[in-house]
LOTI-533732 format. One line per 10 residues: number of its first residue (from 1); their letters; for each residue x negated, y, z negated of C-alpha. Coordinates in steps of 0.001 Angstrom, whole numbers, m for minus. Last residue first. Layout:
<atoms>
NUM	A	X:Y:Z; ... $
</atoms>
This chain:
<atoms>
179	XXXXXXXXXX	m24514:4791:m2112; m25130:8045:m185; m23240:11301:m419; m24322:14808:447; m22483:18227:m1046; m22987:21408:m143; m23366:24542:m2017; m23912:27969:417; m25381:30977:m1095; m25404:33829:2049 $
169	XXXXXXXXXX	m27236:37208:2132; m25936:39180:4493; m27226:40833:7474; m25352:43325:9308; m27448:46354:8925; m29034:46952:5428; m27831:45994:2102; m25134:43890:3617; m22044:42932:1337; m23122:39669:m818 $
159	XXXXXXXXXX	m21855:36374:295; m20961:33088:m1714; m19754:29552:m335; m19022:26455:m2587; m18584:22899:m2078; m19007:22791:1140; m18572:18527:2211; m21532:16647:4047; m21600:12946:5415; m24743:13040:7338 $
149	XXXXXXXXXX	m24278:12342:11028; m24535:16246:11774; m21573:17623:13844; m19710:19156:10247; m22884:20856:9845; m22994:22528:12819; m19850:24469:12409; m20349:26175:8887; m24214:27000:10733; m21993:28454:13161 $
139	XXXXXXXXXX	m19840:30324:11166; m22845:31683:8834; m24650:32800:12119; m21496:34536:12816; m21471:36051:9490; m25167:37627:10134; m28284:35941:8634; m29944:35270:5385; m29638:32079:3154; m29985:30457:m278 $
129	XXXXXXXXXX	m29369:26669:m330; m27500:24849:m3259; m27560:21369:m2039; m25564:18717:m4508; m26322:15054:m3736; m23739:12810:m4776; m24317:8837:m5653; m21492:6601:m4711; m20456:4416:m7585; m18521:651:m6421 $
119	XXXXXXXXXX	m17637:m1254:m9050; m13997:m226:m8692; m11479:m1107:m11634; m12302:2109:m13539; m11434:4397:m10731; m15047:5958:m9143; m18005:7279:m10852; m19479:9976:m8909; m23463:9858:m9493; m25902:12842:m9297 $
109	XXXXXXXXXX	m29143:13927:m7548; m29762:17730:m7713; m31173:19765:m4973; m33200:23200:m3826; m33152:25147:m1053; m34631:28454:m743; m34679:31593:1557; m33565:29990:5228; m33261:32737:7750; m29879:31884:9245 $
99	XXXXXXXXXX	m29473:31950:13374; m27393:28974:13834; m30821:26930:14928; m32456:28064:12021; m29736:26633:9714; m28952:23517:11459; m32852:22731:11259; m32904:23588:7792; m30009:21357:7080; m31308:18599:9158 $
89	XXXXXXXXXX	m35040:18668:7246; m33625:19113:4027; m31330:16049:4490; m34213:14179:5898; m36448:15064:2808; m34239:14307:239; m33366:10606:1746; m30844:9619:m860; m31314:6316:m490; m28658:3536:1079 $
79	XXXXXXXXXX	m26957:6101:3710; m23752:7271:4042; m23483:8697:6969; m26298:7207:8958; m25238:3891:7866; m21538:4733:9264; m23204:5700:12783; m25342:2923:12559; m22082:642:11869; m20303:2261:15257 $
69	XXXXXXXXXX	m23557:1925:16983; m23820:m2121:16092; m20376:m2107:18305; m18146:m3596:15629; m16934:m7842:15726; m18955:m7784:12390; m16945:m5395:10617; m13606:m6889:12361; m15333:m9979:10692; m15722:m8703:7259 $
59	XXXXXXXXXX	m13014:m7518:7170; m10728:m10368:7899; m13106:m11775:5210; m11971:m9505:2242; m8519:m9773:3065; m8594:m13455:2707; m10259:m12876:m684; m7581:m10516:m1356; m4756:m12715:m634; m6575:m16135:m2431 $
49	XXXXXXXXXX	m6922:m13213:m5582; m2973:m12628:m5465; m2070:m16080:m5485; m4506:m17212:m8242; m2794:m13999:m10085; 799:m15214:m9564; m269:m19026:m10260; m2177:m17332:m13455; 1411:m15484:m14385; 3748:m18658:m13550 $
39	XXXXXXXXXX	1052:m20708:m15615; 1435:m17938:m18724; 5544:m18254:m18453; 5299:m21828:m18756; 2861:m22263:m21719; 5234:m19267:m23512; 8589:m21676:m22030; 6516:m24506:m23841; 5351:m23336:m26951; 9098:m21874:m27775 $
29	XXXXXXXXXX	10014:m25675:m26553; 8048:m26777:m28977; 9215:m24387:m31849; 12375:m25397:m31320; 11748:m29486:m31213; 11190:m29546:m34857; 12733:m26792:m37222; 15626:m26215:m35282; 16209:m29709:m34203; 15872:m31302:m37023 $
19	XXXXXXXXXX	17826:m28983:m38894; 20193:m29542:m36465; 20530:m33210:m36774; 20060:m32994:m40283; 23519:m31013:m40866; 24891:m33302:m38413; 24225:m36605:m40342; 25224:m34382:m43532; 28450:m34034:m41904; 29037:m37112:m40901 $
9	XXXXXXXXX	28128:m38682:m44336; 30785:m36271:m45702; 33582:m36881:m43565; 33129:m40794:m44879; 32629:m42793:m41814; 35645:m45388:m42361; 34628:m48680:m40621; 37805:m50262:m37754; 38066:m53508:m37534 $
</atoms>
């Protein structure tokens, strides 16, 4: 025996069927590819962090497997403190020893803020310093400071034409770093 589905009843059955599914298990599987796609992105990020950590202590023991007078040589450059008076002390001492009478020095203390994702700030220490001598006392004081341990960059270098003689007067800006 054979039952007669009206066409009608078999197209409401499918009617509901898909409203069923559209309005019911759609959205939940919307919530689940979204749920899917976020634990793909942490798994990626978990992944990423593990690398970097990993990173982080091959570092630190090539650090530690250094010579303790490669690290000292690092500390030296970029020290903890500004140290003022050690930096005025070398620089005056470079000076005198390249031949430059040393007129004035004087300092300001600033921080260099680094990409936004860094933590790390290094703190700058601008030297203006005001100077007499002869241009080849200039090029070797230009000389000596790139020997001393300090990390040191010239920021700025002025000269006025000699009033008497060959000696000029001399405004070199450096810049010092420490952490």
């Amino acid at each position: 025996m054979r039952q007669n589905i009206p066409l009608g009843a078999v197209g409401a059955l499918l009617a509901i069927s898909v409203l069923v599914i559209v309005f019911l298990l759609w959205p939940n599987f919307q919530t689940f590819s979204a749920l899917q796609n976020q634990l793909q992105e942490r798994e990626l990020e978990l992944k990423n962090l593990e690398a970097y950590f990993n990173r982080l202590k091959q570092l630190q023991e090539e650090i530690a497997s250094q010579p303790s007078e490669k690290l000292t040589l690092i500390e030296q450059s970029l020290p903890d403190e500004p140290s003022l008076p050690s930096l005025y002390e070398a620089l005056s001492q470079t000076a005198s020893q390249s031949g430059l009478a040393l007129r004035s020095i004087n300092s300001f203390v600033g921080v260099v803020a680094q990409e936004a994702e860094q933590t790390l700030r290094f703190r700058t220490i601008e030297v203006n310093m005001e100077m007499e001598g002869t241009y080849e006392a200039l090029k070797e004081f230009l000389v000596s400071t790139r020997k001393l341990p300090r990390l040191l960059s010239i920021k700025a270098l002025k000269f006025d034409s000699p009033e008497r003689g060959s000696t000029f007067k001399f405004s070199v800006t450096l810049q010092a770093y420490s952490y």
